[in-house]
PASEBA-1860 file (N, C-alpha, C; in nm, 3 decimals):
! residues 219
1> XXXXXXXX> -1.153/-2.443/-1.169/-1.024/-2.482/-1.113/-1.035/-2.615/-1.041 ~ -1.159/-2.645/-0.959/-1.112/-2.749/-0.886/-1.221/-2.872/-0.988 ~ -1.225/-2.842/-1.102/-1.284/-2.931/-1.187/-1.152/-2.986/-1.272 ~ -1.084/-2.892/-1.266/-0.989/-2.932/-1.349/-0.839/-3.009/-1.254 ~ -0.835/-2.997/-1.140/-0.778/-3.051/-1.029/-0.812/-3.171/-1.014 ~ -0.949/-3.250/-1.069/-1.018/-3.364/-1.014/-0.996/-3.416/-1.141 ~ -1.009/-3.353/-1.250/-0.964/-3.449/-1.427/-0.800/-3.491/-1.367 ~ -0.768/-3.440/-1.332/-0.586/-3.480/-1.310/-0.584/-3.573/-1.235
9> XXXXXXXX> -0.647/-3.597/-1.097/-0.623/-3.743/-1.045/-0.720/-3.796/-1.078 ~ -0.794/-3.818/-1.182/-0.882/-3.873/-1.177/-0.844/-3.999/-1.238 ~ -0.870/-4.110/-1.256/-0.907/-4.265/-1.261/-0.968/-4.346/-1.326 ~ -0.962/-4.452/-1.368/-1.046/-4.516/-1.525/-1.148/-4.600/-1.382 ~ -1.208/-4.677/-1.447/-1.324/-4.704/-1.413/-1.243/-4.825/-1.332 ~ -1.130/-4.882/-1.378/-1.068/-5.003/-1.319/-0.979/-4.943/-1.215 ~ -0.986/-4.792/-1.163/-0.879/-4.799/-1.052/-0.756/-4.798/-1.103 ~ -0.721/-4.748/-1.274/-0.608/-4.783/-1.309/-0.555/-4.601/-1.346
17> XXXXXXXX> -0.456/-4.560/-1.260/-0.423/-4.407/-1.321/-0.459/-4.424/-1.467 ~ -0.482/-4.303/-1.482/-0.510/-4.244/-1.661/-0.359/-4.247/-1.724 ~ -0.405/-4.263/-1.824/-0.244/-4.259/-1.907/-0.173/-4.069/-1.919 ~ -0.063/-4.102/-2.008/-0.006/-3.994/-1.985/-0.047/-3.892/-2.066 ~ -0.111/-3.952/-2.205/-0.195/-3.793/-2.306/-0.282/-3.755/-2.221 ~ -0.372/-3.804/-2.138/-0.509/-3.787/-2.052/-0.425/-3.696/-1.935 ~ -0.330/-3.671/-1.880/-0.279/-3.609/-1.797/-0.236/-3.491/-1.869 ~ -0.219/-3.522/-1.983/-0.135/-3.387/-2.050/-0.235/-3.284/-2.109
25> XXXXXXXX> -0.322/-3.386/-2.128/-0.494/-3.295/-2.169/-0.502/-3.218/-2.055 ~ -0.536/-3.283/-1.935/-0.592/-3.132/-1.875/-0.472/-3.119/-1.780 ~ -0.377/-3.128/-1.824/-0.252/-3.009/-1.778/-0.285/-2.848/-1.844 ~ -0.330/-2.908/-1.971/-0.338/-2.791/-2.085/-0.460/-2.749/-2.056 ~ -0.577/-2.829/-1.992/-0.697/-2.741/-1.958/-0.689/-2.647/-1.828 ~ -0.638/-2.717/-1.730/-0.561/-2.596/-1.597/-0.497/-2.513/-1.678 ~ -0.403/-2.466/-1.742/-0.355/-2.376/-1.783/-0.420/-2.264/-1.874 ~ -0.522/-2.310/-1.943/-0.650/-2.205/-2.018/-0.709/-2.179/-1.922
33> XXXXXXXX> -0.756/-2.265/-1.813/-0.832/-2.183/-1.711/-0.778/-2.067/-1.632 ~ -0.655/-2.103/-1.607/-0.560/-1.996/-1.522/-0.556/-1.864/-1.616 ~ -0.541/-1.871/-1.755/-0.514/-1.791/-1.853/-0.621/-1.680/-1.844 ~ -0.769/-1.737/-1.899/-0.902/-1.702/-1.861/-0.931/-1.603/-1.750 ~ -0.885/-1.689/-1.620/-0.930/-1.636/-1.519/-0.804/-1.490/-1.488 ~ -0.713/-1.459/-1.524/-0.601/-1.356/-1.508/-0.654/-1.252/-1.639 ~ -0.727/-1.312/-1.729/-0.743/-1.174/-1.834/-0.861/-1.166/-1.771 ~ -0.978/-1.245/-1.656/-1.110/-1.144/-1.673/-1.070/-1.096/-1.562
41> XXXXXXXX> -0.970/-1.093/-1.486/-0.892/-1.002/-1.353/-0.826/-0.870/-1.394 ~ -0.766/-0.865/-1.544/-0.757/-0.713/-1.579/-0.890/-0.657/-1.645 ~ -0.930/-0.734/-1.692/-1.052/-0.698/-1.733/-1.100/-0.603/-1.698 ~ -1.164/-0.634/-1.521/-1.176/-0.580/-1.447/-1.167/-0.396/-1.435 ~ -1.061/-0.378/-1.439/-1.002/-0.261/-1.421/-1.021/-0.118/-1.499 ~ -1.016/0.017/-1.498/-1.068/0.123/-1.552/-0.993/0.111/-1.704 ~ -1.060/0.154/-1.787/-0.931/0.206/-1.923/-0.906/0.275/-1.883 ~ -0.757/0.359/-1.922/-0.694/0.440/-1.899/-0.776/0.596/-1.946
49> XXXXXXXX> -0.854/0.601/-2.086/-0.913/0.716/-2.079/-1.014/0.735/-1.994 ~ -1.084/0.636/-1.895/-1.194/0.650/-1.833/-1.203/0.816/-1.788 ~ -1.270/0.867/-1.793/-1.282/1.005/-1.654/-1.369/0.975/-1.499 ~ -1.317/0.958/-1.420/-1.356/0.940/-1.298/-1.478/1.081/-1.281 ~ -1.579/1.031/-1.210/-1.622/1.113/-1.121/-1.624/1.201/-1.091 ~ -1.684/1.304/-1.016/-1.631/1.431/-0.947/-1.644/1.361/-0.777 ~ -1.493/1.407/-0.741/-1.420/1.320/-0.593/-1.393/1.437/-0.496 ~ -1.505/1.419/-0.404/-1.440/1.550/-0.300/-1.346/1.525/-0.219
57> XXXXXXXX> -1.302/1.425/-0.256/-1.158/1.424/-0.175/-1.053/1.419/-0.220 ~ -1.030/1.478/-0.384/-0.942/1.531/-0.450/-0.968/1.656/-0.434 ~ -1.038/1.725/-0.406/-1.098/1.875/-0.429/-1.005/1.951/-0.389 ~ -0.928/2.036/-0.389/-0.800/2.112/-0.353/-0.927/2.264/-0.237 ~ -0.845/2.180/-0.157/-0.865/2.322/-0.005/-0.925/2.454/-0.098 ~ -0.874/2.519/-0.182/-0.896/2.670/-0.209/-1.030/2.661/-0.296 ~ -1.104/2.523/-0.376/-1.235/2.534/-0.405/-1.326/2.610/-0.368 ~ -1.335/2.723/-0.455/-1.496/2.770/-0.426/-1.617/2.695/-0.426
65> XXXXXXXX> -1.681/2.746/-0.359/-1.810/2.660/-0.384/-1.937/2.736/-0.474 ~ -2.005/2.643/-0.513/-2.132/2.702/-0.590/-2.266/2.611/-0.552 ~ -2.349/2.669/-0.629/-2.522/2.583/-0.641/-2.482/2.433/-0.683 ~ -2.513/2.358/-0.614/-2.531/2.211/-0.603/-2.448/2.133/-0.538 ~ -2.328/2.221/-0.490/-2.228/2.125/-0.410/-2.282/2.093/-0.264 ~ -2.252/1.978/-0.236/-2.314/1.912/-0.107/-2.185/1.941/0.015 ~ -2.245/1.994/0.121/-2.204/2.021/0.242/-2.184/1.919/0.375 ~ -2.101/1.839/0.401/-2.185/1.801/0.585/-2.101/1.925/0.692
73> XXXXXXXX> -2.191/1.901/0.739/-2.195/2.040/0.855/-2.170/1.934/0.981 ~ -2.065/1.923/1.063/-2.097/1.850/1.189/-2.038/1.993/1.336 ~ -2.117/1.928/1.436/-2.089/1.999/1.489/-2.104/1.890/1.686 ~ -1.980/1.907/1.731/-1.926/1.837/1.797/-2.016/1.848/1.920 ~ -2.066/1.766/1.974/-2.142/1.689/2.090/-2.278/1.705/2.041 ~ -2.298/1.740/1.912/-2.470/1.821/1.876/-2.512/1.711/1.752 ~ -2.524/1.561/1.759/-2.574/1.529/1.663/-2.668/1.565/1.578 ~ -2.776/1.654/1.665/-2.901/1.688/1.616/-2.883/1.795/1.494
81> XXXXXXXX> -2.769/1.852/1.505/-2.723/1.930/1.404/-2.624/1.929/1.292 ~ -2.569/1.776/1.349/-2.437/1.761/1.221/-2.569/1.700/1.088 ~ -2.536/1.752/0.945/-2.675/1.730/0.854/-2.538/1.760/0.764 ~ -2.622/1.708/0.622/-2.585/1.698/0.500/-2.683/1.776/0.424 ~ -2.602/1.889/0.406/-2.665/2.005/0.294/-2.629/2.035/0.171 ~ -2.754/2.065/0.042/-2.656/2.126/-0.061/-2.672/2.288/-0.004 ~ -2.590/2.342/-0.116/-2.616/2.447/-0.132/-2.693/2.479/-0.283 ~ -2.813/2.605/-0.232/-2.940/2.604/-0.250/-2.892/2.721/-0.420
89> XXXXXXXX> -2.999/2.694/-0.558/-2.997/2.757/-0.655/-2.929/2.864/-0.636 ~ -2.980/2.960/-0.537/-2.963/3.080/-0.545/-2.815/3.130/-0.392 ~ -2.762/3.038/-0.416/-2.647/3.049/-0.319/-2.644/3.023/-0.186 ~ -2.685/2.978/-0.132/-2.705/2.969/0.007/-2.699/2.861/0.046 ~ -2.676/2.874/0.208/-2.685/2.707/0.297/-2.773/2.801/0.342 ~ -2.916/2.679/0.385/-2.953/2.675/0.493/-2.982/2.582/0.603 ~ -2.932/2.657/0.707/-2.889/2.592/0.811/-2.970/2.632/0.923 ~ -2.997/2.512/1.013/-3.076/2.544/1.183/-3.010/2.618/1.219
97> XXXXXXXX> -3.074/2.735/1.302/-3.035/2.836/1.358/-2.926/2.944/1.314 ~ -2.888/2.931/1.183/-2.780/3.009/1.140/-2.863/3.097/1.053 ~ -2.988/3.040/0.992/-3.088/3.150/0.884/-2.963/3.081/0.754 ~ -3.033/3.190/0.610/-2.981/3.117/0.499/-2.850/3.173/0.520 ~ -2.702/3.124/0.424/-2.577/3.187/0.437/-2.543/3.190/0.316 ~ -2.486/3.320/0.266/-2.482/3.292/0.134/-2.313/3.249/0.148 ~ -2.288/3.142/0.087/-2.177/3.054/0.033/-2.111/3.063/-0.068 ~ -2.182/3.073/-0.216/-2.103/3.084/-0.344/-2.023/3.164/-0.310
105> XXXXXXXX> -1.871/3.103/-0.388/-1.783/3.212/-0.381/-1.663/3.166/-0.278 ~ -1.736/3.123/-0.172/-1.656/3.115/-0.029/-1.569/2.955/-0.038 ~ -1.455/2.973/0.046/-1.400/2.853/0.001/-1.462/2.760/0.170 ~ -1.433/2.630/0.192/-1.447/2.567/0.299/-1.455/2.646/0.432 ~ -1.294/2.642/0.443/-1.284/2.718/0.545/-1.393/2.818/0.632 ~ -1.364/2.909/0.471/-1.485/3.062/0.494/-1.576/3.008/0.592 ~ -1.661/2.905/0.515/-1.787/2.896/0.528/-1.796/2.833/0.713 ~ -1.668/2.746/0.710/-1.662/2.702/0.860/-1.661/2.806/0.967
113> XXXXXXXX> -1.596/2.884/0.972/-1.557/3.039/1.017/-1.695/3.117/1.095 ~ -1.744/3.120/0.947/-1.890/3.165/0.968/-2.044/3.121/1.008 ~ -2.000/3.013/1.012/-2.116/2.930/1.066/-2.073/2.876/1.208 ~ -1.938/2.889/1.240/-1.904/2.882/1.403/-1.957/3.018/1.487 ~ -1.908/3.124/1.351/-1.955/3.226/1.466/-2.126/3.247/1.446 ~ -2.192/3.187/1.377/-2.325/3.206/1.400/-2.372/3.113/1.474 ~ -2.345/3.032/1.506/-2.385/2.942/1.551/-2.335/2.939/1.709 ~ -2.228/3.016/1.751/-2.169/3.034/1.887/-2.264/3.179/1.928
121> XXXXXXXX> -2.340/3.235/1.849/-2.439/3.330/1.962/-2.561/3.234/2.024 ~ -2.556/3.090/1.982/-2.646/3.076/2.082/-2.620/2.925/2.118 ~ -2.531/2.852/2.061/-2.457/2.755/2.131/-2.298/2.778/2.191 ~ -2.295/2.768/2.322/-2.160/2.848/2.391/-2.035/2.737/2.363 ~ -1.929/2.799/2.317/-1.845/2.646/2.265/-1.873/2.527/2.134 ~ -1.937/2.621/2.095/-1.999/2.519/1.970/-1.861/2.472/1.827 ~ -1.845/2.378/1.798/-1.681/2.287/1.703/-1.770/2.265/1.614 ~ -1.773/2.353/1.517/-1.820/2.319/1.377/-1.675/2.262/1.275
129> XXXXXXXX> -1.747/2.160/1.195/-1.618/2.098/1.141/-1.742/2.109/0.992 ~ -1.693/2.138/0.878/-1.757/2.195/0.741/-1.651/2.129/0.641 ~ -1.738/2.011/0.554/-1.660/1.942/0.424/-1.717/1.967/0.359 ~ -1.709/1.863/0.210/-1.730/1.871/0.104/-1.756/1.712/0.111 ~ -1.874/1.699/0.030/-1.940/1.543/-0.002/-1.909/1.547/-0.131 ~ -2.013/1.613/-0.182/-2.038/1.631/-0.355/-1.986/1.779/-0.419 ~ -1.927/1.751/-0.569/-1.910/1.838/-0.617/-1.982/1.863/-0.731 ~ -2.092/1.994/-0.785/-2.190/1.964/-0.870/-2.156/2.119/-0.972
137> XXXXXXXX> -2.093/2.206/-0.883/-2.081/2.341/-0.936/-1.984/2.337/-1.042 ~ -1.851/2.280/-1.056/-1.753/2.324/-1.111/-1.763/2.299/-1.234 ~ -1.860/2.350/-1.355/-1.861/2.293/-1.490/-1.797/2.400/-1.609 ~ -1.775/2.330/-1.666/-1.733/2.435/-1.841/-1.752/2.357/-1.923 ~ -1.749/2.432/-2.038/-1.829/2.354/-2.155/-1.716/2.392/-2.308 ~ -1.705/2.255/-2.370/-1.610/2.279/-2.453/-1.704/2.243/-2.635 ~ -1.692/2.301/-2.686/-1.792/2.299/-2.818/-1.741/2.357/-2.904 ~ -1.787/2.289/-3.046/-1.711/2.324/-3.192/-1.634/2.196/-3.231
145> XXXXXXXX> -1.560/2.258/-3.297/-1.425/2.119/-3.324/-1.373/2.082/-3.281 ~ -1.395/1.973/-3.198/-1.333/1.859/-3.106/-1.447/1.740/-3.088 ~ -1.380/1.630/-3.050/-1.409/1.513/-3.093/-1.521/1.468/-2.982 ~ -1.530/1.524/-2.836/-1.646/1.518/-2.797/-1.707/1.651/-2.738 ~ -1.741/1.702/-2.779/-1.832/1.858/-2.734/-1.901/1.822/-2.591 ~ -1.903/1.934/-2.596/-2.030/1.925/-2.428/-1.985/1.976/-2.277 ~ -2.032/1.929/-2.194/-2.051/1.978/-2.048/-1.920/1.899/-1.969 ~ -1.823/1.933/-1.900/-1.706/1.900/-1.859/-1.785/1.952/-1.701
153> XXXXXXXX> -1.738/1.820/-1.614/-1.792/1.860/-1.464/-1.631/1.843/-1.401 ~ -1.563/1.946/-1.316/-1.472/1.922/-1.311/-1.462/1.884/-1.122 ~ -1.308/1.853/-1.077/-1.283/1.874/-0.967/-1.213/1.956/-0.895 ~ -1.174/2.080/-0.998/-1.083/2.164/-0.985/-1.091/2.233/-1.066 ~ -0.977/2.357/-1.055/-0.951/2.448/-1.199/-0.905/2.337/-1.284 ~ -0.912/2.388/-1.416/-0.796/2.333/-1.523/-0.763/2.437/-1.632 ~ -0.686/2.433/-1.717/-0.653/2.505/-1.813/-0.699/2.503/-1.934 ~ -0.698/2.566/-2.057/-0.801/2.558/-2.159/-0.745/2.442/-2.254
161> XXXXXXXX> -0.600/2.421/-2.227/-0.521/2.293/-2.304/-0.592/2.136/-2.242 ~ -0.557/2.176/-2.090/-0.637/2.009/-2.033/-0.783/1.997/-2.050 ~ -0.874/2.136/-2.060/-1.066/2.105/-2.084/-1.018/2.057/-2.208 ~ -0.958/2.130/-2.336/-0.947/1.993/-2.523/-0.915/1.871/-2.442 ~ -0.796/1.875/-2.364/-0.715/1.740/-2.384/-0.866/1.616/-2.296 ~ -0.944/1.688/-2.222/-1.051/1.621/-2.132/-1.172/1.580/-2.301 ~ -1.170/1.674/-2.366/-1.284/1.658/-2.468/-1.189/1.581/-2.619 ~ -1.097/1.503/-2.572/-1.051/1.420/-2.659/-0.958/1.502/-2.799
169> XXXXXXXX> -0.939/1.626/-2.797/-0.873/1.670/-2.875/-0.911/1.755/-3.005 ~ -0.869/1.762/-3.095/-0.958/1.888/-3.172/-1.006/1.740/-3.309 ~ -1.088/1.766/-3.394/-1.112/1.715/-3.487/-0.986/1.774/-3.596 ~ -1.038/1.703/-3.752/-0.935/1.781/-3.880/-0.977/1.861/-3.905 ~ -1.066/1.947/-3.881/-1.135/2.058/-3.958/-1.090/2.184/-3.831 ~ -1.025/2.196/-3.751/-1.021/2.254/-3.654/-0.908/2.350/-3.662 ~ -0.943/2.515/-3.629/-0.866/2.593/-3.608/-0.781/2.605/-3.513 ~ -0.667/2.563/-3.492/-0.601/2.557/-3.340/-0.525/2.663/-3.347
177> XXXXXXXX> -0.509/2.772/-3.397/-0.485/2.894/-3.349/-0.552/2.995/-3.313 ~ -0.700/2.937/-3.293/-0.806/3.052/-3.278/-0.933/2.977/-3.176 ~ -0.845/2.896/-3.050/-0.978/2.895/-2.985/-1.019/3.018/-2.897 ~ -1.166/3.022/-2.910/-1.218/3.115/-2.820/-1.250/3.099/-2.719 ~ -1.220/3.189/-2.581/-1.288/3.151/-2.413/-1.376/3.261/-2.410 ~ -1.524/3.189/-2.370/-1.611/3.309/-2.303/-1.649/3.320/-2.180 ~ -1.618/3.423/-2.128/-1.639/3.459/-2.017/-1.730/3.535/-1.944 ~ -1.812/3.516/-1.826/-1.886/3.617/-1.757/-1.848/3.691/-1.627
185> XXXXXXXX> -1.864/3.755/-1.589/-1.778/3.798/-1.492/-1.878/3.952/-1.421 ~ -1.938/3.915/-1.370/-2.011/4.071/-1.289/-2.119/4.129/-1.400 ~ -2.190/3.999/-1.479/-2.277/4.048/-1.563/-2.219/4.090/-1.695 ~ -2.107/4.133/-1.678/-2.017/4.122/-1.835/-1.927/3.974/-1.907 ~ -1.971/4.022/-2.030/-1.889/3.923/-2.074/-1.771/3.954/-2.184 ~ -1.657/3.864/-2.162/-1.524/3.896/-2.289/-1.486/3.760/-2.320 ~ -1.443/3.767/-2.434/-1.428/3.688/-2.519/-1.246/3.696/-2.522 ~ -1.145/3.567/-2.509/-1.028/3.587/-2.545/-0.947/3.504/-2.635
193> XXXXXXXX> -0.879/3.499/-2.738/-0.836/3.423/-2.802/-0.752/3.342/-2.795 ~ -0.722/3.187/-2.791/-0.641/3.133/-2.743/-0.571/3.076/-2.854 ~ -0.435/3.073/-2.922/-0.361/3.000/-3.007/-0.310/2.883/-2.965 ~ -0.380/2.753/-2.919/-0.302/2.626/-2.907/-0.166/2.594/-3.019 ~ -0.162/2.641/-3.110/-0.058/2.576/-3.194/0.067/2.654/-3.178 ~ 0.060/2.802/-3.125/0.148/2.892/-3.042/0.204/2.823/-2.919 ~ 0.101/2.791/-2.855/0.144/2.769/-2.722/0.197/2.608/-2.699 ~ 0.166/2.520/-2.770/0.255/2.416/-2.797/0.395/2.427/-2.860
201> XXXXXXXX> 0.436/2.548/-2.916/0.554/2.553/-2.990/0.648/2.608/-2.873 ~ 0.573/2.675/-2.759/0.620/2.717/-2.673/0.631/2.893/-2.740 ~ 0.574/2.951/-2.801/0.542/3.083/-2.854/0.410/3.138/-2.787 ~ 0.377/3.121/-2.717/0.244/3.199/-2.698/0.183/3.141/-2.548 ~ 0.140/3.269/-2.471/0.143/3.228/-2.332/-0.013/3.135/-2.300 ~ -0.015/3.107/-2.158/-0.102/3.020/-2.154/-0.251/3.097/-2.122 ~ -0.365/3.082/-2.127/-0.446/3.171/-2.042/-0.515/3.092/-1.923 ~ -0.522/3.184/-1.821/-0.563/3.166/-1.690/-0.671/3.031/-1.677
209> XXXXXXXX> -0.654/2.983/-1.552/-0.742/2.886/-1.521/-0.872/2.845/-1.567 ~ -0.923/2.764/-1.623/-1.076/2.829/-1.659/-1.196/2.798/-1.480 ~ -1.250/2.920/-1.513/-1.340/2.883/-1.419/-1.518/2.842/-1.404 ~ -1.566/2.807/-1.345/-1.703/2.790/-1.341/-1.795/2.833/-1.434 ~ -1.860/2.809/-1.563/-1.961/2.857/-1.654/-1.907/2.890/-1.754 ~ -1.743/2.888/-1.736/-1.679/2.953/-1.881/-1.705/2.835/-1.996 ~ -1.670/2.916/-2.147/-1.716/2.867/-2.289/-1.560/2.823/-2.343 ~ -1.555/2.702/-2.423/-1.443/2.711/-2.507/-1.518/2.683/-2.625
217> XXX> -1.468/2.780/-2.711/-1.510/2.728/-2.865/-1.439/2.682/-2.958 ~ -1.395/2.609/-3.034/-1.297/2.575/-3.122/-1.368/2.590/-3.265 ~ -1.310/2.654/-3.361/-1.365/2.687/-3.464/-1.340/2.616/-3.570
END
């Protein structure tokens, strides 16, 4: 820019202004530069299919938590104790003076609740304040016919229409009246059938949220 600011007043060797094509030249070179510099400024910016992250500060209040989600624990006048925890394989925080807690399952709150009152048998007045940093638990997995298979890390529930619409959609070879959800649930597992091409016609109801570890298969 300011190269092209200095071709414009710039001057013949005699002190004599430049003529008027020589002005009109880099009129037209300021203006490719401006051009240039405004497309590598969108440039810049996400595509629209990008998928962001997993954002704990989209995380909706009623999140359960699971194995790998990151905790900070603060607790008011007690620096020595506000810490950044995950929670551990096998479910648990552990925490100074609280012993392990088992967590999975529990939403924020819960876990604040309970670690005030463990933590108030032996600090008197103790302000536990309990977030969310990282989110590592919330995954499902979409596989078969669709255009990208695999591991979906989410920030929330979603439905079995938005995990396709997240895995780019079904391929041509794809049954869309027969995807399958698998489920575990207390050591059991069921299997339910989902008709996308029903439920786009507005014929056929939706099924429930998917949650943590569940399967979609598209056949």
């Amino acid at each position: 820019m300011l190269l092209t600011h200095s071709l414009i007043r710039a001057s013949s060797p005699n002190g004599i202004p430049l003529g008027r094509p020589c002005r009109q030249a880099c009129s037209l070179v300021l203006h490719w530069c401006l051009a240039v510099t405004f497309v590598a400024v969108l440039g810049t910016g996400r595509p629209a299919h990008a998928q962001a992250g997993p954002s704990a500060a989209e995380t909706p209040a009623a999140f359960h938590l699971g194995p790998g989600d990151v905790l900070s624990v603060t607790v008011w006048k007690q620096p020595a104790l506000s810490l950044q925890l995950p929670v551990a394989p096998d479910g648990t925080l552990r925490y100074p003076l609280a012993g392990p807690l088992d967590v999975v399952g529990r939403t924020l709150a819960e876990v604040e609740t309970v670690l005030s009152a463990k933590l108030g048998e032996q600090l008197r007045g103790a302000l536990v304040t309990v977030s969310l940093v990282q989110v590592h638990s919330y995954r499902v997995y979409v596989l078969g016919e669709v255009l990208r298979p695999g591991e979906l890390i989410l920030r929330g529930p979603v439905s079995v229409v938005q995990a396709l619409a997240m895995s780019n959609g079904f391929t041509p070879f794809a049954k869309r009246d027969k995807v399958l959800v698998v489920r575990r649930r207390g050591g059991a597992e069921t299997r339910e059938t989902f008709d996308y091409s029903a439920y786009v016609r507005g014929d056929g109801p939706s099924l429930a949220e998917l949650a943590p570890g569940d399967i979609v298969i598209v056949q």
